[in-house]
C-alpha positions as CSV (number, residue, x, y, z in Angstrom):
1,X,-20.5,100.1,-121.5
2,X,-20.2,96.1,-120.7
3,X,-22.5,96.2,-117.4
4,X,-25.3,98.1,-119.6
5,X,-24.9,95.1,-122.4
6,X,-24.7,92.4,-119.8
7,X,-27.3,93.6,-118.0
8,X,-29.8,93.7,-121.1
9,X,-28.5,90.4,-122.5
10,X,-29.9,89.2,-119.0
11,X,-32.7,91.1,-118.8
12,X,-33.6,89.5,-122.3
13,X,-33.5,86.2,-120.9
14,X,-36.2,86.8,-118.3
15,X,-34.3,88.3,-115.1
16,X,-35.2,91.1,-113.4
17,X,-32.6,93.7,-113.4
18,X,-32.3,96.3,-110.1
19,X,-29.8,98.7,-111.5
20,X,-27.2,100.6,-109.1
21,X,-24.8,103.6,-110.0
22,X,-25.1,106.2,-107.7
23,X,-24.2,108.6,-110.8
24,X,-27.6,107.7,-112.4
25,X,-29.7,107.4,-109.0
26,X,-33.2,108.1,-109.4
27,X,-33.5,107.5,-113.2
28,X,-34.9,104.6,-114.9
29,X,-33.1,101.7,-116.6
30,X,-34.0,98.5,-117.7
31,X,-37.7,100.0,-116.4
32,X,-36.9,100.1,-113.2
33,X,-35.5,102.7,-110.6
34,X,-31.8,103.1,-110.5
35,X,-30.7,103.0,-106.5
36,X,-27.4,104.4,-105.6
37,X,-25.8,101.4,-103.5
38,X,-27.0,98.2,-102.3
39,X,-27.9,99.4,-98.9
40,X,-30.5,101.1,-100.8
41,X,-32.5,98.4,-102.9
42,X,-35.5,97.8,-100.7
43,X,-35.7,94.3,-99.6
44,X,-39.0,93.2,-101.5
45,X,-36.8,93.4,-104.9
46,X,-35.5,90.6,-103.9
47,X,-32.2,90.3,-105.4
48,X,-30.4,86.7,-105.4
49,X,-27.2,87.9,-107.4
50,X,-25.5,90.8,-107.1
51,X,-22.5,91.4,-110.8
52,X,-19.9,93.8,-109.7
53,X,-18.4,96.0,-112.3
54,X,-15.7,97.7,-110.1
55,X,-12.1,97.4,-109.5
56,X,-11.0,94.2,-107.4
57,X,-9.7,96.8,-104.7
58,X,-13.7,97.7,-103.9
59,X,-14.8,94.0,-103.8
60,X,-14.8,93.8,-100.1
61,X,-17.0,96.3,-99.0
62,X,-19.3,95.6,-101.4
63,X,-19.4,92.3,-100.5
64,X,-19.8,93.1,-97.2
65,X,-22.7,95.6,-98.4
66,X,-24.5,93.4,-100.1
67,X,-24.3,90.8,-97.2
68,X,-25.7,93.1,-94.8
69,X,-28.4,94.3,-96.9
70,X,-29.4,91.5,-98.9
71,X,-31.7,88.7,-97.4
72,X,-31.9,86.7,-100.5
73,X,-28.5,87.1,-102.2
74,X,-27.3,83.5,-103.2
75,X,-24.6,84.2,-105.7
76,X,-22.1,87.5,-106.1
77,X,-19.9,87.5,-109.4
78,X,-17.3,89.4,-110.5
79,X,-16.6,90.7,-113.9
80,X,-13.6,89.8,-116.0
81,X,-9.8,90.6,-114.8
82,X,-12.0,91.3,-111.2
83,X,-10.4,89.1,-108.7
84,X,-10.3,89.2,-105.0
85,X,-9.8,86.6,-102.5
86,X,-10.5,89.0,-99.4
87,X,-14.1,89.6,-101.1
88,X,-14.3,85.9,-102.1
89,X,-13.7,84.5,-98.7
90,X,-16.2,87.0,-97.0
91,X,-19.0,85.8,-99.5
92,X,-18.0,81.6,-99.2
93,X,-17.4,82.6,-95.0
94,X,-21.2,83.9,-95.3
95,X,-22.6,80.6,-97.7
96,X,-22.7,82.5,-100.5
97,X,-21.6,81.4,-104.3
98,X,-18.7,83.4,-105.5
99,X,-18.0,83.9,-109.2
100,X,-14.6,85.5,-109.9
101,X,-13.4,87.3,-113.0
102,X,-15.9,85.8,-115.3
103,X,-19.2,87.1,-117.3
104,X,-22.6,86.0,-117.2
105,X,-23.5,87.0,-121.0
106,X,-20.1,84.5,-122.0
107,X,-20.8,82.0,-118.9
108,X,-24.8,82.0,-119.9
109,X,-24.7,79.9,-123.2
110,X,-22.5,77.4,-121.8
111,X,-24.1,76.9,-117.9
112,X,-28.0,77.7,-119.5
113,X,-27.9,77.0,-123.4
């Protein structure tokens, strides 16, 4: 699946990786403990950007999830052809970056090198 690849292309590159999918809750990945929302990540993981690979219909709330449960989130992106303005404006409203309906493993190379 594309999150598992982007997720290990960035993992390669030296970030920490807190997986969520409530379908593999509890298991391992990227050697740490899968968590099955945002609301449950415990706040010493420390997560400063949340990737969503949903639809753009489920951006909102988990924008507004990751708001409310997130001290240290600084940037939330969206994968490709995942656009949503409501979600964007929530996450901008809050001081938050907002990446729409791009990649990290294609943005990478060109923003890092």
């Amino acid at each position: 699946r594309p999150s598992f690849h982007v997720a290990e292309f960035l993992q390669r590159r030296g970030y920490r990786i807190v997986p969520v999918n409530p379908g593999l809750a509890g298991q391992t990945l990227f050697g740490e403990t899968v968590y099955p929302d945002l609301a449950a990540i415990p706040e010493d993981a420390h997560v400063d950007m949340v990737d969503i690979f949903r639809a753009s219909e489920a951006v909102p709330a988990i924008v507004t999830e990751a708001l409310a449960h997130l001290p240290e989130l600084r940037t939330i992106w969206t994968q490709l052809g995942v656009i949503s303005p409501e979600g964007a404006a929530t996450a901008r409203a809050a001081g938050k970056r907002m990446v729409m309906d791009r990649c990290p493993k294609i943005e990478y190379p060109r923003l890092i090198g």
